[in-house]
C-alpha positions in Angstrom: 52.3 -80.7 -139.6 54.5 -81.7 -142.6 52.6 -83.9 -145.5 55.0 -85.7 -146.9 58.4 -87.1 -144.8 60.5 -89.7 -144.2 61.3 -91.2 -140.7 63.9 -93.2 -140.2 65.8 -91.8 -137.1 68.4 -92.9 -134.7 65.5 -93.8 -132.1 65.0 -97.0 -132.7 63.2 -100.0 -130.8 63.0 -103.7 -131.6 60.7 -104.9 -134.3 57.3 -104.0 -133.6 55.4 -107.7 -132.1 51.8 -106.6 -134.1 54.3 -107.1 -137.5 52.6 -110.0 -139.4 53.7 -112.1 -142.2 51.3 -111.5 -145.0 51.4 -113.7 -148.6 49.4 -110.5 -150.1 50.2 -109.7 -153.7 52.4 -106.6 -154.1 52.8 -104.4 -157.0 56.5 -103.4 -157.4 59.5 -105.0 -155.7 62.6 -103.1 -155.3 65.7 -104.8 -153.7 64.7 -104.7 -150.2 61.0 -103.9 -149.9 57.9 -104.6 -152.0 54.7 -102.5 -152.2 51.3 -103.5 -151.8 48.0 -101.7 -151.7 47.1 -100.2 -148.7 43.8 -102.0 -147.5 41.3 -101.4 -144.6 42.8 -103.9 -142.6 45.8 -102.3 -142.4 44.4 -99.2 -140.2 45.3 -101.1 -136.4 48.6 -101.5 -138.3 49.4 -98.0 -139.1 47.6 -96.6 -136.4 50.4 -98.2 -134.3 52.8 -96.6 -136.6 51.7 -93.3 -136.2 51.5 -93.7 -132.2 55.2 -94.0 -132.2 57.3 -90.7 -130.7 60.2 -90.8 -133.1 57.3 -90.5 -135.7 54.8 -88.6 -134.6 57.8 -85.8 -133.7 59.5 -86.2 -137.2 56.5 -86.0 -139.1 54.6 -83.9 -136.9 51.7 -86.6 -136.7 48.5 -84.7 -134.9 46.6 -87.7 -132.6 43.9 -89.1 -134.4 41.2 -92.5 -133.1 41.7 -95.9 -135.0 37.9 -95.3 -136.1 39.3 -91.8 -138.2 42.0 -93.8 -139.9 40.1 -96.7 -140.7 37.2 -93.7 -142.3 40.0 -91.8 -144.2 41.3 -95.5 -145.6 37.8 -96.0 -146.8 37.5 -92.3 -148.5 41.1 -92.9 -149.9 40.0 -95.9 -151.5 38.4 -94.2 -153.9 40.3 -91.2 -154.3 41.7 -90.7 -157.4 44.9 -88.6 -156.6 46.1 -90.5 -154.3 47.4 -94.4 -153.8 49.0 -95.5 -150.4 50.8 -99.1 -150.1 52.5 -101.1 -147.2 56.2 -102.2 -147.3 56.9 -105.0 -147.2 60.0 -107.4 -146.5 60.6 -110.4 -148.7 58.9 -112.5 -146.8 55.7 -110.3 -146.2 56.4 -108.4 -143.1 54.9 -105.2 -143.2 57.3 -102.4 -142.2 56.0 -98.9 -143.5 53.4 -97.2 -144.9 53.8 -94.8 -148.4 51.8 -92.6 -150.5 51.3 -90.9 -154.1 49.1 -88.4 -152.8 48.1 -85.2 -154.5 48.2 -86.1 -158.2 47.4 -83.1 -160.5 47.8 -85.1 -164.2 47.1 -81.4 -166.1 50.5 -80.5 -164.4 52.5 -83.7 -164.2 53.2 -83.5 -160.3 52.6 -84.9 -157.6 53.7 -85.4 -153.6 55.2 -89.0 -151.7 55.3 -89.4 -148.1 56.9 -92.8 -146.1 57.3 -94.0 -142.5 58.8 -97.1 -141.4 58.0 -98.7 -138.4 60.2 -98.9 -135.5 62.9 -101.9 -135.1 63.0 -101.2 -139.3 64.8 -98.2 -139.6 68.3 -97.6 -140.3 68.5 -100.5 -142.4 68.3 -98.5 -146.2 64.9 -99.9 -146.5 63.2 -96.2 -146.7 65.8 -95.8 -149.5 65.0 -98.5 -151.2 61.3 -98.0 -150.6 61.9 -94.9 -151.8 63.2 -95.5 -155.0 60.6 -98.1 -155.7 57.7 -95.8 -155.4 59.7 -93.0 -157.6 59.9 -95.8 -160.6 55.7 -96.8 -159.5 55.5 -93.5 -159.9 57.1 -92.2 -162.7 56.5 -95.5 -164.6 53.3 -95.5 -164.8 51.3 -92.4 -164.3 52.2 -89.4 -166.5 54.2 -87.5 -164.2 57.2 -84.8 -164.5 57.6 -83.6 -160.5 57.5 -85.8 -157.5 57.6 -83.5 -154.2 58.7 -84.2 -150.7 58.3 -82.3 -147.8 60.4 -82.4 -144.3 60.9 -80.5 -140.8 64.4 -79.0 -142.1 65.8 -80.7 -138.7 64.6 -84.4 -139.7 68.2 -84.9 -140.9 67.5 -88.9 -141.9 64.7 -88.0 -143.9 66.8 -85.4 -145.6 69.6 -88.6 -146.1 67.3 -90.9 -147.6 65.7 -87.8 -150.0 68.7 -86.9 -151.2 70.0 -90.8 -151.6 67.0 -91.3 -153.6 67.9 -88.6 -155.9 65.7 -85.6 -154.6 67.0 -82.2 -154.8 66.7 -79.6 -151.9 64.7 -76.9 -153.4 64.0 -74.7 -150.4 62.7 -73.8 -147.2 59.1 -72.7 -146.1 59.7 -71.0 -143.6 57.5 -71.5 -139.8 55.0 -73.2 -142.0 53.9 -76.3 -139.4 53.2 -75.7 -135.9 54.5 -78.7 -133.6 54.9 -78.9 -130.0 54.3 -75.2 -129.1 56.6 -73.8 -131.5 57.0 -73.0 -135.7 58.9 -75.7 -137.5 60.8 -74.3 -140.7 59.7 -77.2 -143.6 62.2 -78.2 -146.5 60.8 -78.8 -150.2 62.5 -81.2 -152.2 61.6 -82.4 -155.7 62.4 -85.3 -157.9 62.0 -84.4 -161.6 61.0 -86.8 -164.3 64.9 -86.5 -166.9 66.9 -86.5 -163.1 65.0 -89.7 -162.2 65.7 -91.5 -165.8 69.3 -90.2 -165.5 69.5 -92.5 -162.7 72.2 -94.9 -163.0 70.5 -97.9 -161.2 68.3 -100.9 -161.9 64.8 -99.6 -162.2 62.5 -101.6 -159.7 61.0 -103.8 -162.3 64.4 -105.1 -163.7 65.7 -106.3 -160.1 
């Protein structure tokens, strides 16, 4: 199972109908997205999320009840390496799920994971959510590496990683099992001077 990945593949349906408008405050906005802490109420929504093929094949998702996610949402709560948030349209739809997860301050680094919902993708949101978690990220907690990981045949999530400024680092090779067989994972990282050498509107100045 990979960690951290993006999925936003060609197999897309229409907009999911449990998608909810939500006036919930959010923390960054970028240009097409805005983030907002993940709550405990949001565990039917992302348990829907992670029910969906395209999904559960790209990021290797291993089945787990609505009752497990709604416990690890508690746990995460607390947890002080890692913050998840929803995307969300402008108007409050929530259409992804994303994470800091695995924050080591004495080293500066950390990992991301997204996954948009289907009927959302192929739209640049992931990009765009993307780039406003790198800027949550990097803004605010004192970080040098941001870390992705990614089957090495999810070629969307390897579109929107590299669009968002991430750098293919290497392979680790047969390190997830998935469907009966070994699945080769790509690392890509983000570094603190590549993301300020950015030449684009940091989220907070759109």
């Amino acid at each position: 199972m990979t960690t951290a990945a993006t999925a936003e593949s060609d197999a897309d349906a229409n907009a999911d109908a449990d998608d909810t408008v939500t006036d919930r405050p959010t923390t960054l906005r970028g240009r097409l997205v805005a983030l907002a802490p993940l709550d405990v109420d949001d565990a039917e929504l992302l348990h829907g999320w992670r029910s969906d093929p395209t999904a559960a094949h790209e990021i290797g998702i291993w089945p787990r009840p609505l009752s497990a996610l709604r416990a690890r949402i508690e746990r995460d709560v607390d947890n002080s390496d890692r913050d998840d948030f929803l995307i969300l349209l402008p108007d409050g739809t929530p259409v992804g799920h994303c994470a800091v997860f695995q924050q080591d301050f004495a080293d500066g680094s950390a990992e991301l994971e997204l996954m948009l919902a289907p009927g959302h993708r192929r739209r640049g949101l992931a990009v765009d959510a993307l780039r406003t978690l790198t800027d949550l990220a990097f803004g605010e907690l004192p970080l040098h590496r941001l870390e992705a990981n990614t089957h090495t045949t999810n070629a969307a999530a390897l579109g929107t990683l590299a669009s968002a400024g991430f750098t293919h680092e290497g392979v680790r090779r047969s390190a997830c099992m998935h469907r009966g067989r070994r699945h080769d994972v790509a690392v890509l990282g983000l570094l603190r001077p590549e993301w300020e050498a950015q030449d684009r509107p940091r989220a907070w100045d759109v």
